[in-house]
C-alpha positions as CSV (number, residue, x, y, z in Angstrom):
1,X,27.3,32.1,-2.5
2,X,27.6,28.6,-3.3
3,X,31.1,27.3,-4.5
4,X,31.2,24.9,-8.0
5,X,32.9,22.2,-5.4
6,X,30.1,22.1,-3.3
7,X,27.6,22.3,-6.2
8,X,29.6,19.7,-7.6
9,X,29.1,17.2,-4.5
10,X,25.9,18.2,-4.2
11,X,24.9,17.2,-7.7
12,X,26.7,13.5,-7.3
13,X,25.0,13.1,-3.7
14,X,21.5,13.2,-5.7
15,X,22.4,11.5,-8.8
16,X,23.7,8.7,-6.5
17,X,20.2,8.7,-4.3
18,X,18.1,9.1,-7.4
19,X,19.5,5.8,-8.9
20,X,19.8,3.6,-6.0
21,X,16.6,1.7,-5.4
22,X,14.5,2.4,-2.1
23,X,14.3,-0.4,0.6
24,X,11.0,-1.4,-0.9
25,X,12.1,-1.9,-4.4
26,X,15.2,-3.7,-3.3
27,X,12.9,-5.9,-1.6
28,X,10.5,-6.7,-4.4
29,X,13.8,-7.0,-6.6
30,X,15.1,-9.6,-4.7
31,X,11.7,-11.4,-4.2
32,X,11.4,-11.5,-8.0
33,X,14.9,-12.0,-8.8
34,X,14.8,-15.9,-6.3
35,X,12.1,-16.4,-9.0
36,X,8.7,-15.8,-6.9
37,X,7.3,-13.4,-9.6
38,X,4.0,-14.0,-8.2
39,X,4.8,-13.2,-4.8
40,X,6.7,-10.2,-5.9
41,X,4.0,-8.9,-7.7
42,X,1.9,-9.0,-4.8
43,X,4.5,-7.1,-2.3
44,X,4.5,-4.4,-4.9
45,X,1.0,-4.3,-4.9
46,X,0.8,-3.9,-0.7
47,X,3.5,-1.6,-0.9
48,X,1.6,0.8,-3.3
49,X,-1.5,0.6,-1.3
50,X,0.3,1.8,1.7
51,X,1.8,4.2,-0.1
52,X,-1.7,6.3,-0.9
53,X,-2.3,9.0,1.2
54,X,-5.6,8.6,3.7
55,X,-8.8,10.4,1.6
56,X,-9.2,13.7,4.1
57,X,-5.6,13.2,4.9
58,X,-5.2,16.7,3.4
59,X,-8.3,18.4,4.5
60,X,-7.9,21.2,7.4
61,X,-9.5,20.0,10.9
62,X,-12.2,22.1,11.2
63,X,-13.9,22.6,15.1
């Protein structure tokens, strides 16, 4: 059985990580904050790329 003070901690552990920015949008933050919007908008647009999956990523191997 799970206690209400561990439920508690639990709770504010994930709020906390669910608010604070990943490394990659800290970066394009920053980027876009030293007033390189163009450049920012261009590391958001590699980042997203390599976020995709690879098509047949998924798929079973077969053979």
């Amino acid at each position: 059985m799970i206690t209400p003070d561990a439920r508690g901690t639990f709770t504010l552990t994930v709020g906390i990580l669910t608010l604070t920015p990943g490394l990659d949008t800290a970066l394009i933050l920053r980027i876009a904050a030293l007033g390189r919007r163009r450049r920012a908008w261009g590391v958001g647009v590699v980042l997203g790329i390599q976020a995709e999956p690879w098509p047949g990523a998924h798929l079973p191997r077969w053979g």
